[in-house]
C-alpha positions in Angstrom: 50.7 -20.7 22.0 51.6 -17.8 25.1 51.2 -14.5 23.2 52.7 -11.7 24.3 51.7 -8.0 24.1 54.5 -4.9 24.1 52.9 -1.6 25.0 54.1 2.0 25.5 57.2 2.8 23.3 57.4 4.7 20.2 57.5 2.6 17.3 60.3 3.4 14.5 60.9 1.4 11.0 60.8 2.1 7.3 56.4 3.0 7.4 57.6 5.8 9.8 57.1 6.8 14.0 54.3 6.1 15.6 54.0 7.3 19.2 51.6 5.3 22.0 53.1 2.2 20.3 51.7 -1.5 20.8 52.3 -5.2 19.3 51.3 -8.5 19.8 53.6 -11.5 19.5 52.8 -15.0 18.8 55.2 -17.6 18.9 57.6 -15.8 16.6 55.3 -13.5 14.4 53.7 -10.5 15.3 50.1 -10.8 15.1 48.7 -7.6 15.2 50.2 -3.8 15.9 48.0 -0.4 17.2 47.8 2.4 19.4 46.3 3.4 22.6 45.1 1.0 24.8 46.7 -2.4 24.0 44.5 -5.7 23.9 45.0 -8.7 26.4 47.5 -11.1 26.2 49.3 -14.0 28.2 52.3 -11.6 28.5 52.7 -7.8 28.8 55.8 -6.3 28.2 55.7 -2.5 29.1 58.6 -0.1 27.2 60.2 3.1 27.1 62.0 4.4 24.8 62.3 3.7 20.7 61.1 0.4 19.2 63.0 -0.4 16.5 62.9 -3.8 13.9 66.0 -6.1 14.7 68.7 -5.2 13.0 70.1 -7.6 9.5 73.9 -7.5 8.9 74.7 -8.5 5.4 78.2 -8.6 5.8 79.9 -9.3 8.6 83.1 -12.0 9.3 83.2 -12.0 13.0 83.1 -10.4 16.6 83.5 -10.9 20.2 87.1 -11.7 19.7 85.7 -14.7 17.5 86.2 -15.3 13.8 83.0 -16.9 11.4 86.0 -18.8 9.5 86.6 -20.5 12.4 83.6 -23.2 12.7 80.6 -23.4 14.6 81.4 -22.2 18.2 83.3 -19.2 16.8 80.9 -18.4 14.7 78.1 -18.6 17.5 80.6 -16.4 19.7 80.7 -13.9 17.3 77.0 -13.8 16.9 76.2 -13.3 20.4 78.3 -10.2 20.1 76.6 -8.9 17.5 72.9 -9.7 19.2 74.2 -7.6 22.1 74.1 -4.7 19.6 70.8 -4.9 17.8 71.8 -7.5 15.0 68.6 -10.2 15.2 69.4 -12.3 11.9 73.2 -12.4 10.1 74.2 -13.1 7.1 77.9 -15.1 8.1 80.5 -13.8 5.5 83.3 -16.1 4.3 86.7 -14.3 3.1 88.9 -15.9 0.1 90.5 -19.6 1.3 90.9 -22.5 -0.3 88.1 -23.7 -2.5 88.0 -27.1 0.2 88.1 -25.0 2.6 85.1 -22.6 1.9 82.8 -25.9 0.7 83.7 -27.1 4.7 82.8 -23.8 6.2 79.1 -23.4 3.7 78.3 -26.2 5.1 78.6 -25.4 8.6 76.8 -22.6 8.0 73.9 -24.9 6.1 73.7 -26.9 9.4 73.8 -23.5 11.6 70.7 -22.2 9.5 69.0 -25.3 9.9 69.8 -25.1 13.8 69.4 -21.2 14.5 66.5 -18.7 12.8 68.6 -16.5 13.5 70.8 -17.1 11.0 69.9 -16.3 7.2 72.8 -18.0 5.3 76.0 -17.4 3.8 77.8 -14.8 1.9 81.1 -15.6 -0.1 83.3 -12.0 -0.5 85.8 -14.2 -2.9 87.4 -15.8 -4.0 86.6 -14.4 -7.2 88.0 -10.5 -6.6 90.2 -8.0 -8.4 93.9 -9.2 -7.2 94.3 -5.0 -7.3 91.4 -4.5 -5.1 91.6 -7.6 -3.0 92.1 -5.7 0.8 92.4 -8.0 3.5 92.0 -11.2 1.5 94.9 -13.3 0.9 96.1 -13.2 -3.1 97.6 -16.6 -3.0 93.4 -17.6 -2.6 92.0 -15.4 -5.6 91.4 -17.1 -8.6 88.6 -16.4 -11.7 85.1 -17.9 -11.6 84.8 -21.5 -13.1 81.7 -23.6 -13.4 82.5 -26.4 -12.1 83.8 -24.8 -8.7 80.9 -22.8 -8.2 78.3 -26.0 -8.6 80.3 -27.3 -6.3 80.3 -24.4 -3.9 76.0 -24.4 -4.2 76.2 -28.2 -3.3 77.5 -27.1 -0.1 75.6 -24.2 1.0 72.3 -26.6 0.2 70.8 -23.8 -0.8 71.5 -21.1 2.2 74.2 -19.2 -0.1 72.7 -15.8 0.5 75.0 -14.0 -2.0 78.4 -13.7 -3.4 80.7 -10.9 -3.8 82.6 -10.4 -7.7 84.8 -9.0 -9.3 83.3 -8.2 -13.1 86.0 -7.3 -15.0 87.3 -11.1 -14.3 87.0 -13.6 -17.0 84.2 -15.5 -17.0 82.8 -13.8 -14.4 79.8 -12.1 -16.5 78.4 -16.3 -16.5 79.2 -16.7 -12.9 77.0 -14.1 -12.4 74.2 -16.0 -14.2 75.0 -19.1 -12.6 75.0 -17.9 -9.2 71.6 -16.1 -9.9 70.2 -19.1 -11.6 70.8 -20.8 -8.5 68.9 -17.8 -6.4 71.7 -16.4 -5.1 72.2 -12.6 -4.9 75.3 -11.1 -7.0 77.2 -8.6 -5.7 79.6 -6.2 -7.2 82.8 -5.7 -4.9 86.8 -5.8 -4.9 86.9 -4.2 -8.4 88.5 -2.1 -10.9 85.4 -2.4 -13.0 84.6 0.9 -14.8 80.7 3.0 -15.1 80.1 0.5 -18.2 81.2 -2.7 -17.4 79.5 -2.7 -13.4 76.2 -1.5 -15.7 76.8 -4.6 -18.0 77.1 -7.1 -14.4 73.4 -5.4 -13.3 72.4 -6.0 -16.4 73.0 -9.8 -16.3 71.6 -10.0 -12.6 73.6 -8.5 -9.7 72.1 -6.7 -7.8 74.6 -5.8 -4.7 77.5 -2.6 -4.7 79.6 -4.5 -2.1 80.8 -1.9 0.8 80.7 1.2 -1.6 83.3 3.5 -1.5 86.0 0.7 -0.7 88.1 -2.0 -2.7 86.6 -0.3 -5.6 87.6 2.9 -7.7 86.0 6.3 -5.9 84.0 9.0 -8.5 85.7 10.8 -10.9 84.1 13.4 -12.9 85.7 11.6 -16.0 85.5 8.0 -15.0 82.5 7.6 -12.6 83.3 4.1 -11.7 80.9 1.4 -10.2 79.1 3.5 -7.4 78.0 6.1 -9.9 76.4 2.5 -11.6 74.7 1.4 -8.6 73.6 4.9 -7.9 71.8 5.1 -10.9 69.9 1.7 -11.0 67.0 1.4 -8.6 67.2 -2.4 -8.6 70.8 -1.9 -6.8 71.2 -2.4 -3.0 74.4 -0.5 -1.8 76.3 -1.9 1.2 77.6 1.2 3.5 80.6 0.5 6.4 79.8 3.5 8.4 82.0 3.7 11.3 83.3 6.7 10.4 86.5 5.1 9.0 85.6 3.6 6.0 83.6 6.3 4.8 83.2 10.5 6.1 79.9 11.0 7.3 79.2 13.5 4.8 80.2 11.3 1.5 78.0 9.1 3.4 75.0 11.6 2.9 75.4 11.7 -0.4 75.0 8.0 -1.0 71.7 8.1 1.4 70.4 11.2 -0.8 71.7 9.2 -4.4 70.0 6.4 -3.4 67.2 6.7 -1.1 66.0 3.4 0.4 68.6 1.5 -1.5 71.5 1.7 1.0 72.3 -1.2 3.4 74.6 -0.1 6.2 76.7 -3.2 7.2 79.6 -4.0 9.5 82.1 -5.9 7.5 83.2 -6.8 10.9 86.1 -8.9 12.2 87.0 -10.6 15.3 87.7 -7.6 17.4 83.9 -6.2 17.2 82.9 -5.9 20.9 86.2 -7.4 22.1 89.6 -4.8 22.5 92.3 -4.1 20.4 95.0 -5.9 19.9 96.5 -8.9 17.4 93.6 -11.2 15.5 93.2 -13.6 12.5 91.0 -12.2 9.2 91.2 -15.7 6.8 94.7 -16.2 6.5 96.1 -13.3 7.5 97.1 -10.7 10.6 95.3 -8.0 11.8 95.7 -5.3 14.2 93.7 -3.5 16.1 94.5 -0.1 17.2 92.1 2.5 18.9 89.5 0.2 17.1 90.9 0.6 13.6 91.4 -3.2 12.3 94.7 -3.4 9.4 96.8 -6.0 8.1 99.7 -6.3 10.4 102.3 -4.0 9.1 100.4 -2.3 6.8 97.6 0.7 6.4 95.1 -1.8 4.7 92.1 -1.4 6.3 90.9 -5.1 7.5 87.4 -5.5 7.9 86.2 -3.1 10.9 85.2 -3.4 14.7 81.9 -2.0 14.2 77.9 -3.0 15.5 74.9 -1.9 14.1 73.6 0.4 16.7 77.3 2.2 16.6 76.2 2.4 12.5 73.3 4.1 13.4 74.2 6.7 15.4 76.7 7.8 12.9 74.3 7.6 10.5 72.0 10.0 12.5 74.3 12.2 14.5 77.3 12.0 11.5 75.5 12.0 8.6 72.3 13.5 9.7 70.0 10.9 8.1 66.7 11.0 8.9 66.0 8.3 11.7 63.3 6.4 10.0 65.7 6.3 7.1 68.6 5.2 9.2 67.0 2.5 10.8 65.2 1.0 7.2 69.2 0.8 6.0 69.7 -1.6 8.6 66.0 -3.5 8.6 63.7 -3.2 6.0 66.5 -2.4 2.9 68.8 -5.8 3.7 65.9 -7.6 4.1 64.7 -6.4 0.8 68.0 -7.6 -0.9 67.6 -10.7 0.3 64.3 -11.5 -1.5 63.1 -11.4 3.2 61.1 -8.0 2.8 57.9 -9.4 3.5 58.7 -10.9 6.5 62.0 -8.9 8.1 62.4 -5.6 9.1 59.2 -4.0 9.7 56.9 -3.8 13.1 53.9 -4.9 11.2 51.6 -7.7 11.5 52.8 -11.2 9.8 56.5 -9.9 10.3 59.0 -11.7 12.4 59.5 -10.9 16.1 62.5 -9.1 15.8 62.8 -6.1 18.1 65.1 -3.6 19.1 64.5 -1.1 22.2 66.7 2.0 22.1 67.1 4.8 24.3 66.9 8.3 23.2 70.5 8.2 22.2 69.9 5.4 20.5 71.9 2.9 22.4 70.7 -0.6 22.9 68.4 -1.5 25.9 66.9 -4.9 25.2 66.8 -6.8 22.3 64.4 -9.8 20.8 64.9 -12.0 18.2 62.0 -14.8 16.6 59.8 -13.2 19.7 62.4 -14.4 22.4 64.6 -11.8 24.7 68.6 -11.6 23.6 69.6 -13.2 27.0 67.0 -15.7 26.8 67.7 -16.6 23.7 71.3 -17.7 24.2 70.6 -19.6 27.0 68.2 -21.7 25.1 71.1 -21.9 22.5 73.6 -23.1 25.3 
């Protein structure tokens, strides 16, 4: 195996900064990490500027002017996109279709995971939502949780069904939420009108998600605190975050990274037009427009997915919300990671930890970016 050493940049994840940086990479696993002087290897890579993990988007539908419902070569469209921006391993989100039509897509995602590292699995946001709360998914596709259906949907995943997105207040939904579970899959809560109570009674029985707090779902009221006030109050809870500055201001923002320290996820929820311009696209079903970068259903104010990237995610996080940067950059490495059951092998710089890397500039815009050990631009050329 050709190792490869990378020397001279400041490292930044969830353990902290540490100046004078170096790492060596095997294959695709970092082998050893240090200061100072770095140690000999096949390859030296010399850096300047912040060296961050590679990024994890757990929710994200698209990019590049390409859309992940769209099969394979959209979906690896959208991904190189995203990799542009920091994102090293995707989870590809599914919006609500026809139950035919979601097995087909699982399982081009099952042969894409078996293809492409890079990609982690899976993630169903429906079809099992609040019709009140449903957003930019088509109603004529929503439909309550059955048993059968959802075997059926885990046949065709094979097993790389990351997690779901549910709605708790729907019946049945409570053993759906065992089932999927069961079947290692992680639950989360999203698209609801499920009160404090009930969203307590859904982590009770095993989810573990808040799906993009603060939207589709009821906001805090100081008589009816709703499901974030739930999630903020159980540590086992991962909270997804959309912060573009749209979907949330910066400043309730702050208060989720203060309620829930190390438990918040920022995602992208991102459509087609991520990294593309605005302009007339396809979510599922159904139109969207993009104006000034702000994705709706045609004709409407309902917000459709968004147009953001990761690294745009963290800079609002730092500049915006004034998160602290090794804080920042754990919500988008070592905290989805963590959700996922991957925290001992994503989103740290730390020996036995994929070669995932992100170098930023001290504006913390992207200047190169490795995934399983291999540069970005390399890494889609060996991916044709």
């Amino acid at each position: 195996m050709v190792t490869t050493v990378f020397t001279g940049a400041r490292k930044l994840d969830a353990d902290g900064q540490v100046d004078d940086f170096w790492m060596v990479v095997d294959d695709d696993t970092i082998t050893s990490t240090g200061t100072g002087p770095a140690p000999a290897a096949d390859d030296r890579v010399e850096l300047d500027g912040w060296l961050v993990p590679g990024f994890i988007d757990l929710h994200c539908h698209g990019g590049g002017g390409h859309a992940f419902d769209d099969g394979d070569e959209s979906i690896m469209g959208a991904l190189a996109a995203h990799r542009a921006h920091g994102t090293t391993r995707s989870v590809i989100s599914l919006v609500a279709n026809p139950t035919a039509r979601l097995r087909e897509s699982l399982e081009v995602v099952a042969d894409l995971v078996e293809d492409d590292p890079l990609v982690l699995g899976s993630h169903l946001e429906g079809p099992y939502l609040a019709p009140e709360r449903r957003g930019a998914h088509n109603p004529v596709h929503l439909k309550t949780p059955d048993e059968l259906e959802i075997s059926g949907l885990l046949a065709s995943s094979r097993g790389t069904l990351t997690h779901v997105t549910l709605a708790p207040e729907l019946d049945g939904a409570m053993d759906a939420i065992e089932q999927f579970v069961d079947a290692g899959v992680t639950v989360g809560v999203g698209h609801t009108d499920a009160t404090m109570e009930l969203t307590q009674e859904a982590f009770a029985r095993g989810a573990t998600m808040l799906t993009h707090a603060f939207n589709a779902m009821p906001g805090i009221h100081h008589r009816a605190p709703g499901p974030i006030m739930a999630a903020f109050e159980d540590e086992r809870v991962t909270i997804e975050l959309i912060l573009d500055g749209l979907h949330v201001h910066p400043q309730v923002a702050a208060v989720a990274f203060r309620s829930a320290p190390r438990r918040i996820a920022l995602v992208t929820d991102a459509m087609a037009a991520a990294g593309s311009d605005d302009g007339d696209y396809r979510l599922g079903s159904l139109n969207v427009s993009v104006r000034d970068g702000l994705a709706v259903l045609s004709g409407t104010n309902t917000i459709a997915g968004s147009t953001l990237t990761q690294d745009h995610a963290l800079r609002c996080a730092i500049t915006g919300a004034r998160v602290a940067p090794a804080e920042a950059v754990a919500a988008l490495t070592a905290t989805p990671a963590r959700a996922l059951g991957l925290g001992h092998r994503f989103g740290r710089l730390a020996p036995g930890f994929a070669a995932d890397a992100v170098l930023l500039d001290d504006d913390w815009h992207v200047k190169r970016v490795w995934g399983n050990g291999v540069e970005f631009s390399e890494h889609q050329a060996l991916r044709g």
